[in-house]
mmCIF file of the N, C-alpha and C atoms, coordinates in Angstrom:
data_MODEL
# 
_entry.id   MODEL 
# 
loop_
_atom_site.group_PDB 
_atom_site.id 
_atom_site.type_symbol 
_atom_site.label_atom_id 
_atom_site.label_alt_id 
_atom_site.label_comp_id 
_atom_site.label_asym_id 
_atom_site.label_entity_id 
_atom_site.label_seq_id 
_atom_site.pdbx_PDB_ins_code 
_atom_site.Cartn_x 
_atom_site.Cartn_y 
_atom_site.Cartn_z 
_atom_site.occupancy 
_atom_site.B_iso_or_equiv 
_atom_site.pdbx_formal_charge 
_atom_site.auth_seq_id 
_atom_site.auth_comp_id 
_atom_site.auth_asym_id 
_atom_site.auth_atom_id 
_atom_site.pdbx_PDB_model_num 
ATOM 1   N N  . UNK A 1 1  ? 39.344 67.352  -56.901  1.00 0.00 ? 1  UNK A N  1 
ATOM 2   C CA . UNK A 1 1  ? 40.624 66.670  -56.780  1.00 0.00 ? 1  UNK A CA 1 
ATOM 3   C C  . UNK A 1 1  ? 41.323 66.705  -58.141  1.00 0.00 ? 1  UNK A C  1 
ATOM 4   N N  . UNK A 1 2  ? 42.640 66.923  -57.916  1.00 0.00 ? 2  UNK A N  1 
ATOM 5   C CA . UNK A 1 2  ? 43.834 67.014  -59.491  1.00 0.00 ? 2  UNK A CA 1 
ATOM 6   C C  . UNK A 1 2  ? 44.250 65.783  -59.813  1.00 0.00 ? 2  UNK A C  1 
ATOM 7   N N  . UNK A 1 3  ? 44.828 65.362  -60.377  1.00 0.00 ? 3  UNK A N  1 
ATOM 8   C CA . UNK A 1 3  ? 45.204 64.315  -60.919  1.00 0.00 ? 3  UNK A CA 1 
ATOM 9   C C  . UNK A 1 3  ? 46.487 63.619  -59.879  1.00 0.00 ? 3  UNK A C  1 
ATOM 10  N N  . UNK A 1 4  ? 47.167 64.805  -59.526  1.00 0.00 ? 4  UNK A N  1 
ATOM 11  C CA . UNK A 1 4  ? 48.649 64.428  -58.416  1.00 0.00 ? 4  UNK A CA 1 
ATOM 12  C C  . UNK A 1 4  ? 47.610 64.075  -57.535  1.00 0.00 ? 4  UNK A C  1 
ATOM 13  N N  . UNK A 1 5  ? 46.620 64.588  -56.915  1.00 0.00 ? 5  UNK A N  1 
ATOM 14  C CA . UNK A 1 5  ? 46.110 64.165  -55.633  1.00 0.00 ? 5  UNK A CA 1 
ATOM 15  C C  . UNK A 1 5  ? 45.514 62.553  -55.805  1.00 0.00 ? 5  UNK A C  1 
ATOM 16  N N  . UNK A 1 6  ? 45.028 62.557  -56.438  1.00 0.00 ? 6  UNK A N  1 
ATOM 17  C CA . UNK A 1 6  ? 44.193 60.948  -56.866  1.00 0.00 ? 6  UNK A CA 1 
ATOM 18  C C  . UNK A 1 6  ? 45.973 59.977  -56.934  1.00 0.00 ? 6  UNK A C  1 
ATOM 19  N N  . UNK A 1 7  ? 46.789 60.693  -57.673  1.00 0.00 ? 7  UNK A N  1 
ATOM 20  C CA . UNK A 1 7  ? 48.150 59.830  -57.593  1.00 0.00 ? 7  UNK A CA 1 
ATOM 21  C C  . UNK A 1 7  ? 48.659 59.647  -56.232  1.00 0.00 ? 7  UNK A C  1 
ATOM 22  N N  . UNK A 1 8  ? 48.639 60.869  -55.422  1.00 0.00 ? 8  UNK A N  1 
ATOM 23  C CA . UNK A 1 8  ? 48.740 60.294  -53.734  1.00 0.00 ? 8  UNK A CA 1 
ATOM 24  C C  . UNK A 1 8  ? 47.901 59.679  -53.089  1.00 0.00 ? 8  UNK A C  1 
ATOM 25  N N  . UNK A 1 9  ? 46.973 59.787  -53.086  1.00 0.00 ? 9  UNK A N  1 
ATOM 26  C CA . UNK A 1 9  ? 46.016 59.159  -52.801  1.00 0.00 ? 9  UNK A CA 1 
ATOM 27  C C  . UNK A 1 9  ? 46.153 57.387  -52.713  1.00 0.00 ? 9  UNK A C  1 
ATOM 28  N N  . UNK A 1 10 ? 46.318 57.406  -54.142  1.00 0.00 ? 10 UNK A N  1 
ATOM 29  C CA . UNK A 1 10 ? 46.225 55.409  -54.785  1.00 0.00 ? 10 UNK A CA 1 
ATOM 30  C C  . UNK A 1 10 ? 47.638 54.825  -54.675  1.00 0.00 ? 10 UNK A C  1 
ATOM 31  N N  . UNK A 1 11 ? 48.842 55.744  -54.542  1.00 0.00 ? 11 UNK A N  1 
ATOM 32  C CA . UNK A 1 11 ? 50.029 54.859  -54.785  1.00 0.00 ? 11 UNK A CA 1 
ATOM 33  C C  . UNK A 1 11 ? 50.433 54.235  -53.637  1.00 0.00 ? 11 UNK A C  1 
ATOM 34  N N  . UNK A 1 12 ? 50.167 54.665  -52.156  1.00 0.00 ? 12 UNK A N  1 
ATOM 35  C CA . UNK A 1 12 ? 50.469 53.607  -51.401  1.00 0.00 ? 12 UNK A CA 1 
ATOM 36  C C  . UNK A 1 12 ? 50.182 52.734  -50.508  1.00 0.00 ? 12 UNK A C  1 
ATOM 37  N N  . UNK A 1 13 ? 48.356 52.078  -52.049  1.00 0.00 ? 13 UNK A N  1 
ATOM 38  C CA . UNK A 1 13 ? 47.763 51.103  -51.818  1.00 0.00 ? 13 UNK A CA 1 
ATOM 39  C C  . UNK A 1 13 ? 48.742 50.404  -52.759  1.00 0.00 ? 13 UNK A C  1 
ATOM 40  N N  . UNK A 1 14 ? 49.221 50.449  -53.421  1.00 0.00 ? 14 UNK A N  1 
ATOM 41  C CA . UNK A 1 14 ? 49.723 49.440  -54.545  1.00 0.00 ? 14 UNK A CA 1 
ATOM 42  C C  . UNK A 1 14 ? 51.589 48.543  -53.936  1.00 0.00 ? 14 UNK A C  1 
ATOM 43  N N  . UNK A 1 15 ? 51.102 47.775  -54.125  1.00 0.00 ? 15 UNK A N  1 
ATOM 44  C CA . UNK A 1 15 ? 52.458 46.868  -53.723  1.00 0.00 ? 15 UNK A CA 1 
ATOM 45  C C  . UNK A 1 15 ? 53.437 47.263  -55.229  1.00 0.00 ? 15 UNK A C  1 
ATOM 46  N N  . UNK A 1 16 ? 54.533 47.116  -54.602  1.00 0.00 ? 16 UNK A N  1 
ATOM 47  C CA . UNK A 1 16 ? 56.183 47.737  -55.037  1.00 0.00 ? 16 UNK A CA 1 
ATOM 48  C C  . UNK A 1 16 ? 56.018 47.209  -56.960  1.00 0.00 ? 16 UNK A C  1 
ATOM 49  N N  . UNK A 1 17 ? 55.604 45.995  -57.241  1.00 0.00 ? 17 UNK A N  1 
ATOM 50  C CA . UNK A 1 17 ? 55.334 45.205  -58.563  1.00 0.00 ? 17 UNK A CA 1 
ATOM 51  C C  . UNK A 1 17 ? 54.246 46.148  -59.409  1.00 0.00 ? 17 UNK A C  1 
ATOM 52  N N  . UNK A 1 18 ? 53.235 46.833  -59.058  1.00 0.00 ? 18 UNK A N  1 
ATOM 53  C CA . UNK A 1 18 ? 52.109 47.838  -59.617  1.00 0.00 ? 18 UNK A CA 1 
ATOM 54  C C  . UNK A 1 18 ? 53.033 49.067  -59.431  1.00 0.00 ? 18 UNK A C  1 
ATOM 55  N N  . UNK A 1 19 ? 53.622 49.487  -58.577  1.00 0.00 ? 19 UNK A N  1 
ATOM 56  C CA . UNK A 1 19 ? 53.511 50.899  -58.812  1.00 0.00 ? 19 UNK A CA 1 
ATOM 57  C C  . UNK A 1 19 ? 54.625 51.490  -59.946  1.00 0.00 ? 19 UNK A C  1 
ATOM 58  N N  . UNK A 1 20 ? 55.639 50.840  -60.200  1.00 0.00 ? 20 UNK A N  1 
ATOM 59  C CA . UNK A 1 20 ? 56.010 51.154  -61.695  1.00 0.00 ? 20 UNK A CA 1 
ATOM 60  C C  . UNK A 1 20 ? 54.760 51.438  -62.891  1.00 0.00 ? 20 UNK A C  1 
ATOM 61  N N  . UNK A 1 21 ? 53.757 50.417  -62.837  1.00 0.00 ? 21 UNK A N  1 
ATOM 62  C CA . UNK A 1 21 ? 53.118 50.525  -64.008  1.00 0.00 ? 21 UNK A CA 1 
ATOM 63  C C  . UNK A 1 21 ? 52.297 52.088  -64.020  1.00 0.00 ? 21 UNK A C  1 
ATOM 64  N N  . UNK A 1 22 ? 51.765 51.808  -62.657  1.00 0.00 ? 22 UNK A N  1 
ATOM 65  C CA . UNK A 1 22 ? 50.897 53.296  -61.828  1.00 0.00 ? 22 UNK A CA 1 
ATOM 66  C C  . UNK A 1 22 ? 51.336 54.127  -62.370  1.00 0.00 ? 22 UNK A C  1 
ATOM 67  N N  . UNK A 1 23 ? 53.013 54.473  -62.198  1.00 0.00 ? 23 UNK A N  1 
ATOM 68  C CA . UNK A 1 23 ? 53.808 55.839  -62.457  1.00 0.00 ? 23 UNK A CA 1 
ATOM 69  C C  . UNK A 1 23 ? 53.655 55.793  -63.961  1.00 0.00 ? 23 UNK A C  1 
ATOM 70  N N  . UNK A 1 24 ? 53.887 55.157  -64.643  1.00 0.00 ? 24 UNK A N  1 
ATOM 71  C CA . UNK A 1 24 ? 53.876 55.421  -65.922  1.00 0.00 ? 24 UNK A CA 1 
ATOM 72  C C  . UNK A 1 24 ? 52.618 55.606  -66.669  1.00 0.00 ? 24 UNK A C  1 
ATOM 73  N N  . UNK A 1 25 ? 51.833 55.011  -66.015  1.00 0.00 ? 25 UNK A N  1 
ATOM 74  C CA . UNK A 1 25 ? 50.455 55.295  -66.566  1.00 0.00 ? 25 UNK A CA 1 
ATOM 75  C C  . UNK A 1 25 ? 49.770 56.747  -66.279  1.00 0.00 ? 25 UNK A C  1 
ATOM 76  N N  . UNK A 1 26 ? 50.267 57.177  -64.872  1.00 0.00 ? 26 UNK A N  1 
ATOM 77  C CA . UNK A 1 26 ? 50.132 58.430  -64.649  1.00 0.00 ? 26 UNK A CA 1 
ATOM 78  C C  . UNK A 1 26 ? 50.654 59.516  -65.407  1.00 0.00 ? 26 UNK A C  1 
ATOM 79  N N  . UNK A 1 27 ? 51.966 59.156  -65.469  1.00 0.00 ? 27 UNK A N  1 
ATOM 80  C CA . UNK A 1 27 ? 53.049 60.117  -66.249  1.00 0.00 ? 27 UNK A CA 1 
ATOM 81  C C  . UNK A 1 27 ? 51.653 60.112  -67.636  1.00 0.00 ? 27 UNK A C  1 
ATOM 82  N N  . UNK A 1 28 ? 52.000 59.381  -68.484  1.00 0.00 ? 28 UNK A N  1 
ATOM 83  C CA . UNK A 1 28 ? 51.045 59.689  -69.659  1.00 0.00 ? 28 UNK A CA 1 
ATOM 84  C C  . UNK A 1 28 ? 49.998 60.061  -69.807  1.00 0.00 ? 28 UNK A C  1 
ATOM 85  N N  . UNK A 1 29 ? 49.187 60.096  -68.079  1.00 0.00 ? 29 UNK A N  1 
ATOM 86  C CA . UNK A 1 29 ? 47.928 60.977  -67.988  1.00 0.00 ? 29 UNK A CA 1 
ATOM 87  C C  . UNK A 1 29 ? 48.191 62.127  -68.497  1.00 0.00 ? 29 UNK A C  1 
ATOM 88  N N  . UNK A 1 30 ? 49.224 62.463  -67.236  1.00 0.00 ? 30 UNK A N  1 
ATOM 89  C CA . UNK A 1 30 ? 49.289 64.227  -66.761  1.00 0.00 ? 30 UNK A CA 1 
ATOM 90  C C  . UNK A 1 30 ? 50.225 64.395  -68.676  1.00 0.00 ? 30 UNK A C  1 
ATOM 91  N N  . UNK A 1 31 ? 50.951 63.741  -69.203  1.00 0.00 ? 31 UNK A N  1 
ATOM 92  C CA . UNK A 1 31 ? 50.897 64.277  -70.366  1.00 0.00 ? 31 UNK A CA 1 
ATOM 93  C C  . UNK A 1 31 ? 49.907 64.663  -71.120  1.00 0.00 ? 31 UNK A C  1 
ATOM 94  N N  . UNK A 1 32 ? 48.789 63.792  -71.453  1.00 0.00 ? 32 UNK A N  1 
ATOM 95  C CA . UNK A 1 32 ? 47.742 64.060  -71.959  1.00 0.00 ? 32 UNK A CA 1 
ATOM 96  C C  . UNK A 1 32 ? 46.910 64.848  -71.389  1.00 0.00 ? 32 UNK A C  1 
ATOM 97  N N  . UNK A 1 33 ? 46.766 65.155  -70.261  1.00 0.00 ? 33 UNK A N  1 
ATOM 98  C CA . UNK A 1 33 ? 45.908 66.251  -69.800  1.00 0.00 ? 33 UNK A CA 1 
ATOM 99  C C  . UNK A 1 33 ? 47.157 68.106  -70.339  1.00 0.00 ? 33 UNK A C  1 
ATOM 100 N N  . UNK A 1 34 ? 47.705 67.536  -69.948  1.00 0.00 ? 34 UNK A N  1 
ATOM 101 C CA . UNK A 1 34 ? 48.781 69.040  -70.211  1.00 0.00 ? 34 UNK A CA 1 
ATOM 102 C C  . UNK A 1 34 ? 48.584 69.469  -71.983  1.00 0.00 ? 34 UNK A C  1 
ATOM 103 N N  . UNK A 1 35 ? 48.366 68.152  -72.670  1.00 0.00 ? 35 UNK A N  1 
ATOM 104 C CA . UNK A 1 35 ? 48.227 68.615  -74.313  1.00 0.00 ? 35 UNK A CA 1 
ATOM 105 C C  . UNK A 1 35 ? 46.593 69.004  -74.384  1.00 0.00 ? 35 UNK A C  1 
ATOM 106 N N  . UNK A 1 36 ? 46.185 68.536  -74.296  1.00 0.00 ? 36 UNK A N  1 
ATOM 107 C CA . UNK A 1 36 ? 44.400 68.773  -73.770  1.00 0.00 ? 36 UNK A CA 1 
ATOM 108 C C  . UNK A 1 36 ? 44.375 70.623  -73.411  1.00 0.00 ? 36 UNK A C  1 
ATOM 109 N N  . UNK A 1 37 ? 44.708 70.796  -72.066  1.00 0.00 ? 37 UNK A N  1 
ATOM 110 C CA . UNK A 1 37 ? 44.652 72.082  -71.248  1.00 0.00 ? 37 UNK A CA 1 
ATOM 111 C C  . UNK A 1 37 ? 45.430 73.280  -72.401  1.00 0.00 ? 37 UNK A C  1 
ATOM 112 N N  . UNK A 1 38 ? 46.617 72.737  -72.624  1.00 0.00 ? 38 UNK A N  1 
ATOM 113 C CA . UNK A 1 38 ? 47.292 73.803  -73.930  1.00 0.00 ? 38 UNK A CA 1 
ATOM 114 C C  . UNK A 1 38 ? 46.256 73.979  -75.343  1.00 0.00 ? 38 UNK A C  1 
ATOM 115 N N  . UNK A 1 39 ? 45.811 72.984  -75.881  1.00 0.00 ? 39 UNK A N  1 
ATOM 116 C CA . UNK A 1 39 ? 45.054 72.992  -77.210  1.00 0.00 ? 39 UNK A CA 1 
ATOM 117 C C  . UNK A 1 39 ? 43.872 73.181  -76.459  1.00 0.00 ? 39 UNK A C  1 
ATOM 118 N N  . UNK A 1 40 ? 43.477 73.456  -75.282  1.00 0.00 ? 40 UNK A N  1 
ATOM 119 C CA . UNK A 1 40 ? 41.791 74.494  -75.063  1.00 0.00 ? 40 UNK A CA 1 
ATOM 120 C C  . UNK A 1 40 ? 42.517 76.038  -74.646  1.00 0.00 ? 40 UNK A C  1 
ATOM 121 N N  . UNK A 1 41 ? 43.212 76.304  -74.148  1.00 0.00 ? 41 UNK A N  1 
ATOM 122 C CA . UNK A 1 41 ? 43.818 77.505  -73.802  1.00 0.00 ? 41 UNK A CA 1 
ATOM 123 C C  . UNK A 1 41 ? 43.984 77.996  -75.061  1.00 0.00 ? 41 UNK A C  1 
ATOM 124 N N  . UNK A 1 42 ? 44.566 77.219  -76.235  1.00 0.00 ? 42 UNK A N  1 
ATOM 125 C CA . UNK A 1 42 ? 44.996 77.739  -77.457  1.00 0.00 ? 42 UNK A CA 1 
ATOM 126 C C  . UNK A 1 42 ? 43.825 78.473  -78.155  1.00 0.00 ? 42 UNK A C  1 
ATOM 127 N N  . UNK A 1 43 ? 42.686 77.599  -78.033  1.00 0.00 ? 43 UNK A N  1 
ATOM 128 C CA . UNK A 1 43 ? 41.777 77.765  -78.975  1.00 0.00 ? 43 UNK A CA 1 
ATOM 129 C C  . UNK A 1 43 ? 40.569 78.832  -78.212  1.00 0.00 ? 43 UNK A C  1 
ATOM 130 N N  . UNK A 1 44 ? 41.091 79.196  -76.809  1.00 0.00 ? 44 UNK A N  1 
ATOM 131 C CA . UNK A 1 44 ? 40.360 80.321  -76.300  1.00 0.00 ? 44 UNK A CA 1 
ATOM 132 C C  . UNK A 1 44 ? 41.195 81.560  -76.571  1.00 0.00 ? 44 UNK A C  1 
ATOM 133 N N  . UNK A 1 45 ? 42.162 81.444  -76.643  1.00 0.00 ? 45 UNK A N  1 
ATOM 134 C CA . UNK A 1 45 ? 42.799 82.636  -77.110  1.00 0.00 ? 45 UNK A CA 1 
ATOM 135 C C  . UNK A 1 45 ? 42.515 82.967  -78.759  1.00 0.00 ? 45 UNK A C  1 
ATOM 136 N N  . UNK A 1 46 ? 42.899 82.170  -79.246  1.00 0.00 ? 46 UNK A N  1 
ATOM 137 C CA . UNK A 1 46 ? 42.497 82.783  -80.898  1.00 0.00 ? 46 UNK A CA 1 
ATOM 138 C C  . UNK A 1 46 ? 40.820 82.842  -81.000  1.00 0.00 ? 46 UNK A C  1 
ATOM 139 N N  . UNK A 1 47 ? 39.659 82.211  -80.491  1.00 0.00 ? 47 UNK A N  1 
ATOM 140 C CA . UNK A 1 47 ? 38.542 83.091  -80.282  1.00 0.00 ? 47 UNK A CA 1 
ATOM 141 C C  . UNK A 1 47 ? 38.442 84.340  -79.380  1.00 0.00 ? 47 UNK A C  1 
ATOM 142 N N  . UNK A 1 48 ? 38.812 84.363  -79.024  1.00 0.00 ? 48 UNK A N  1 
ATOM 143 C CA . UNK A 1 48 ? 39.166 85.741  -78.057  1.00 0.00 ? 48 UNK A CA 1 
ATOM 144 C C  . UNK A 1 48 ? 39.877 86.753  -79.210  1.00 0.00 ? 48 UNK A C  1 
ATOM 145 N N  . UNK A 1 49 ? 40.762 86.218  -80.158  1.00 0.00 ? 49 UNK A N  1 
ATOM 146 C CA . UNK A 1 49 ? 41.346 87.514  -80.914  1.00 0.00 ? 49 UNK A CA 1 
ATOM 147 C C  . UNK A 1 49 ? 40.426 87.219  -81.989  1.00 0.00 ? 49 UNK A C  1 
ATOM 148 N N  . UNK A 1 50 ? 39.660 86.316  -82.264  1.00 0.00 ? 50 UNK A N  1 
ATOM 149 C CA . UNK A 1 50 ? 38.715 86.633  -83.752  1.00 0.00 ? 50 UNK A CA 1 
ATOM 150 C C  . UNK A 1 50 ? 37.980 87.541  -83.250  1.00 0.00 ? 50 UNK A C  1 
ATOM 151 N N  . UNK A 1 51 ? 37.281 87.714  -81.929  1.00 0.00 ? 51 UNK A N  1 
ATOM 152 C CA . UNK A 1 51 ? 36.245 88.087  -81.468  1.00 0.00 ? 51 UNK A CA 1 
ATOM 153 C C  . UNK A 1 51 ? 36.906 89.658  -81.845  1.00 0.00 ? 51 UNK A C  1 
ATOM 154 N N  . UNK A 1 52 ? 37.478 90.231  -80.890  1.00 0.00 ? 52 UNK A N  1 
ATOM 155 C CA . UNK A 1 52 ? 38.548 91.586  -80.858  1.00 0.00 ? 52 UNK A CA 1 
ATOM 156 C C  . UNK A 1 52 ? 38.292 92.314  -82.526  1.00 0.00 ? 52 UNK A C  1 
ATOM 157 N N  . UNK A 1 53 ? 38.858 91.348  -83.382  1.00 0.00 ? 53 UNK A N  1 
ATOM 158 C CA . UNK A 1 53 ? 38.767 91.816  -84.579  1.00 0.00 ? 53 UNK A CA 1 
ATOM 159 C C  . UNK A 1 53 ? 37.462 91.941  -85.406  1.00 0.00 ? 53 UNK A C  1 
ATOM 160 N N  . UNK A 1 54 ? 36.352 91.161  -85.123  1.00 0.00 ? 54 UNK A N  1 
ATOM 161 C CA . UNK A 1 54 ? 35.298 91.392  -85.935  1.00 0.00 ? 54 UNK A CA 1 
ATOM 162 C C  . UNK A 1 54 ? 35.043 92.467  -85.331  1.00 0.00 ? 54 UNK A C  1 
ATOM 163 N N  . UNK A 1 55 ? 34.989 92.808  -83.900  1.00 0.00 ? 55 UNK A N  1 
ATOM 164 C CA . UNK A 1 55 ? 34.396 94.235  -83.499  1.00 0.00 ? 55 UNK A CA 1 
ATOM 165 C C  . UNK A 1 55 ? 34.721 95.012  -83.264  1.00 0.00 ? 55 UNK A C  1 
ATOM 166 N N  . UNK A 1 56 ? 36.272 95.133  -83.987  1.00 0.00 ? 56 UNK A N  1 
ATOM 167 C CA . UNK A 1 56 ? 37.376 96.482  -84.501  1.00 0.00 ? 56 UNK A CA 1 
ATOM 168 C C  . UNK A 1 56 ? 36.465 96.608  -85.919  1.00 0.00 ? 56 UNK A C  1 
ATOM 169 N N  . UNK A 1 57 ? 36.039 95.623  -86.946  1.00 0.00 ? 57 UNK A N  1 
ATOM 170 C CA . UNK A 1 57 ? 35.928 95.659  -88.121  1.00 0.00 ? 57 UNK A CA 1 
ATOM 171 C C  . UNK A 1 57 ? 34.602 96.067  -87.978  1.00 0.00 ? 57 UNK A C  1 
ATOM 172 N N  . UNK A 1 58 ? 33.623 95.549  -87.266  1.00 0.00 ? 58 UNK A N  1 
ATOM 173 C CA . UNK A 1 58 ? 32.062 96.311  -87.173  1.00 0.00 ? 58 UNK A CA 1 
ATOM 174 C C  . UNK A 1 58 ? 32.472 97.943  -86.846  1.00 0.00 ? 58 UNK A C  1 
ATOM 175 N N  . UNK A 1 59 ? 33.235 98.394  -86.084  1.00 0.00 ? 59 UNK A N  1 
ATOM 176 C CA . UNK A 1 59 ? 33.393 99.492  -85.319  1.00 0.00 ? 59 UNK A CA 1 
ATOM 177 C C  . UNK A 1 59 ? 33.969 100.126 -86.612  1.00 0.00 ? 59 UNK A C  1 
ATOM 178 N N  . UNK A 1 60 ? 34.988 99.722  -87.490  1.00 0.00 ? 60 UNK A N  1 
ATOM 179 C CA . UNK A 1 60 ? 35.280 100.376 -88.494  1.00 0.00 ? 60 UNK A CA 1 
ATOM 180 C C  . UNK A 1 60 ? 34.347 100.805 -89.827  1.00 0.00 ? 60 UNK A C  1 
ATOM 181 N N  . UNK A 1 61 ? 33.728 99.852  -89.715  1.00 0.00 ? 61 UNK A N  1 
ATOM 182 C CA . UNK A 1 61 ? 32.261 99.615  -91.048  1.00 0.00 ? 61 UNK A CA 1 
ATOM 183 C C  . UNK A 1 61 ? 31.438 101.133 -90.639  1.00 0.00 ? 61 UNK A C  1 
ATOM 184 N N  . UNK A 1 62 ? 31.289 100.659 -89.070  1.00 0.00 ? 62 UNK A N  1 
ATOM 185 C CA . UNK A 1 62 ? 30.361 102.278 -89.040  1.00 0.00 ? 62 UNK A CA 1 
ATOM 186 C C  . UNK A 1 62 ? 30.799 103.123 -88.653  1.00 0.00 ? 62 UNK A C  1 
ATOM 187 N N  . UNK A 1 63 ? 32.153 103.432 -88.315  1.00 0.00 ? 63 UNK A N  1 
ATOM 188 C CA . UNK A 1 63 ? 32.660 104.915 -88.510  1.00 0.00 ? 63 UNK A CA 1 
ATOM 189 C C  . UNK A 1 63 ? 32.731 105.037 -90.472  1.00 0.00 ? 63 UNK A C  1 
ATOM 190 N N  . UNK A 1 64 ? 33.031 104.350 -91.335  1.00 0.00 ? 64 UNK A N  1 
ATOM 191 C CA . UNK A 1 64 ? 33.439 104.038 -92.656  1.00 0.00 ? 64 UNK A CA 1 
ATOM 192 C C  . UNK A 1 64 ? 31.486 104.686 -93.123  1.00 0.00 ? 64 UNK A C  1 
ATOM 193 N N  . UNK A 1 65 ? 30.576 104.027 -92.458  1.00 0.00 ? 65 UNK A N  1 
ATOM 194 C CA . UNK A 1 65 ? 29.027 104.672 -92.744  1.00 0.00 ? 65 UNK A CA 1 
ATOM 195 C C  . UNK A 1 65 ? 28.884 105.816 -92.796  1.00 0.00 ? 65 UNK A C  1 
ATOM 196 N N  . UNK A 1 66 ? 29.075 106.546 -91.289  1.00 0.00 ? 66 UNK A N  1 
ATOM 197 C CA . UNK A 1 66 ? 28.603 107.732 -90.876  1.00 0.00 ? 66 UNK A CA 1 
ATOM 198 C C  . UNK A 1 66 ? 29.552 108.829 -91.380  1.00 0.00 ? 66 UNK A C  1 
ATOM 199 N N  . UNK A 1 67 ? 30.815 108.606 -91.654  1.00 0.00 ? 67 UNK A N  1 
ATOM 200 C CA . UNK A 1 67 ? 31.764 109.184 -92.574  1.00 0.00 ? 67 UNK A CA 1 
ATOM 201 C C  . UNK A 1 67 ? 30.838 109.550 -94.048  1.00 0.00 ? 67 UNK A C  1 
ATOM 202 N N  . UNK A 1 68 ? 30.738 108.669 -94.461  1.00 0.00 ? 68 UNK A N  1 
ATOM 203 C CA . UNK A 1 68 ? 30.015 108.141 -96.194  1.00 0.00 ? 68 UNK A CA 1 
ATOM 204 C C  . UNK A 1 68 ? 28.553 109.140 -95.964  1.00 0.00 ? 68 UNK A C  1 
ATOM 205 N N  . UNK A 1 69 ? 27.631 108.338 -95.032  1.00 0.00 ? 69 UNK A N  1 
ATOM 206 C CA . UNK A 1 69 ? 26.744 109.489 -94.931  1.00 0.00 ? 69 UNK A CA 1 
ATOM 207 C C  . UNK A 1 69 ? 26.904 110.955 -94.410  1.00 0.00 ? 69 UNK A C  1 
ATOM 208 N N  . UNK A 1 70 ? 27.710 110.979 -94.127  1.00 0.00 ? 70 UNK A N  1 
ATOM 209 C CA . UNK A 1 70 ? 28.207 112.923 -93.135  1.00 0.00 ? 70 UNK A CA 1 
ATOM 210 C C  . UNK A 1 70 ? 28.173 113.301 -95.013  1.00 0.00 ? 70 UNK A C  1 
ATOM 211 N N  . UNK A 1 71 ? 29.441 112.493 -95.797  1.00 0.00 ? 71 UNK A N  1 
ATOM 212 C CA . UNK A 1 71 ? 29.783 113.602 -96.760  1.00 0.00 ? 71 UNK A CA 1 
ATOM 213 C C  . UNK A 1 71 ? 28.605 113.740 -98.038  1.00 0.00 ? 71 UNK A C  1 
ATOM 214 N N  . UNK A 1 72 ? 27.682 112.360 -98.076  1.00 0.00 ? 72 UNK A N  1 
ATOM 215 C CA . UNK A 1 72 ? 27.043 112.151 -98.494  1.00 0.00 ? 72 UNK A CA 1 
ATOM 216 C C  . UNK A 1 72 ? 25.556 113.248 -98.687  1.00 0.00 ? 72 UNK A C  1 
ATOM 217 N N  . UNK A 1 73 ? 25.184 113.754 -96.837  1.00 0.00 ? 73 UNK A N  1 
ATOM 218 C CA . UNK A 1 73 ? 24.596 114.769 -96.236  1.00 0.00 ? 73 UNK A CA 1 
ATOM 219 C C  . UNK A 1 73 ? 24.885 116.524 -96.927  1.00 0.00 ? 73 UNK A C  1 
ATOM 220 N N  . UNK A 1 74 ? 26.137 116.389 -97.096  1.00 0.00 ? 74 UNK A N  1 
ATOM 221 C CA . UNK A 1 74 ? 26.774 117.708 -97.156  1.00 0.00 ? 74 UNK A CA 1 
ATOM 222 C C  . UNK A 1 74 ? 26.886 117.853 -98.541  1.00 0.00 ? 74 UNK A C  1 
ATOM 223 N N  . UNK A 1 75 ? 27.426 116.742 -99.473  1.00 0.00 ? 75 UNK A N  1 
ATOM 224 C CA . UNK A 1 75 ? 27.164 117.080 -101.157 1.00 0.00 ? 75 UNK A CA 1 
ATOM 225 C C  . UNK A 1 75 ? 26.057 117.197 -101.353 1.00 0.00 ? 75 UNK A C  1 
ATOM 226 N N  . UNK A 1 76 ? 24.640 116.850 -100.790 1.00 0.00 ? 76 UNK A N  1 
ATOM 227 C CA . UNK A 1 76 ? 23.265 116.842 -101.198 1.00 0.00 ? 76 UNK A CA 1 
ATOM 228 C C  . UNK A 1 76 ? 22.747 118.225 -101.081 1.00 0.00 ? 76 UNK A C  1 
ATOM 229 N N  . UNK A 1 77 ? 23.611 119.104 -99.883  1.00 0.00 ? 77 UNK A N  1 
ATOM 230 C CA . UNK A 1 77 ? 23.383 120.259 -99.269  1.00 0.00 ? 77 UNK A CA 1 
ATOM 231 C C  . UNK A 1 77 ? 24.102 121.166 -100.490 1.00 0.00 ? 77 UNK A C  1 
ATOM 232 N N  . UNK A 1 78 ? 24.928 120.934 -100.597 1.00 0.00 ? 78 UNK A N  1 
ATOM 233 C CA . UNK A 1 78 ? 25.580 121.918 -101.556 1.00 0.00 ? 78 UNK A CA 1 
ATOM 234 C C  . UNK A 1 78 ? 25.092 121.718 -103.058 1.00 0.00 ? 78 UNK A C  1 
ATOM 235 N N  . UNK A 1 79 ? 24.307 120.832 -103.378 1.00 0.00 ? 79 UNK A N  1 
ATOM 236 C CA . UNK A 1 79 ? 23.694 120.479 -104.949 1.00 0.00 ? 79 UNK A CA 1 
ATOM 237 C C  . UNK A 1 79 ? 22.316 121.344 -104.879 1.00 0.00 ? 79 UNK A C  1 
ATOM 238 N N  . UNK A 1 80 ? 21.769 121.779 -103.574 1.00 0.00 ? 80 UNK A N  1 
ATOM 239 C CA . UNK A 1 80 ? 20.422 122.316 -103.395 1.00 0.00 ? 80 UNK A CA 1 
ATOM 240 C C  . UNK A 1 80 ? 20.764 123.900 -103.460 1.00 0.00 ? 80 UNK A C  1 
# 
């Protein structure tokens, strides 16, 4: 169940004097859940792009290796 549903649900147990307070107390739920849901969405996306980049940067390290050792291979060859 969402938060609107639990709000249909309960509002028309409440006599006319509560349900002002209801609405407003709700309203500031679903605000706070909406800042909540944005700042975890946020913070899955920028781990999601750290992630991307360390393993562009591993992927670069060892092409940057096998480069280093290829020429590394081949000056040793030509010193013999």
């Amino acid at each position: 169940m969402n938060i609107e549903e639990y709000e249909r649900e309960l509002l028309p147990l409440l006599n006319s004097a509560l349900r002002e307070r209801f609405n407003t107390a709700f309203a500031e739920m679903k605000q706070e859940y909406n800042t909540v849901s944005s700042t975890v969405k946020s913070m899955v996306n920028i781990s999601s792009l750290l992630h991307e980049r360390f393993a562009e940067a591993k992927r670069g390290r060892g092409i940057v290796q096998a480069a280093s050792q290829e020429v590394q291979s081949e000056h040793s060859f030509v010193k013999k």
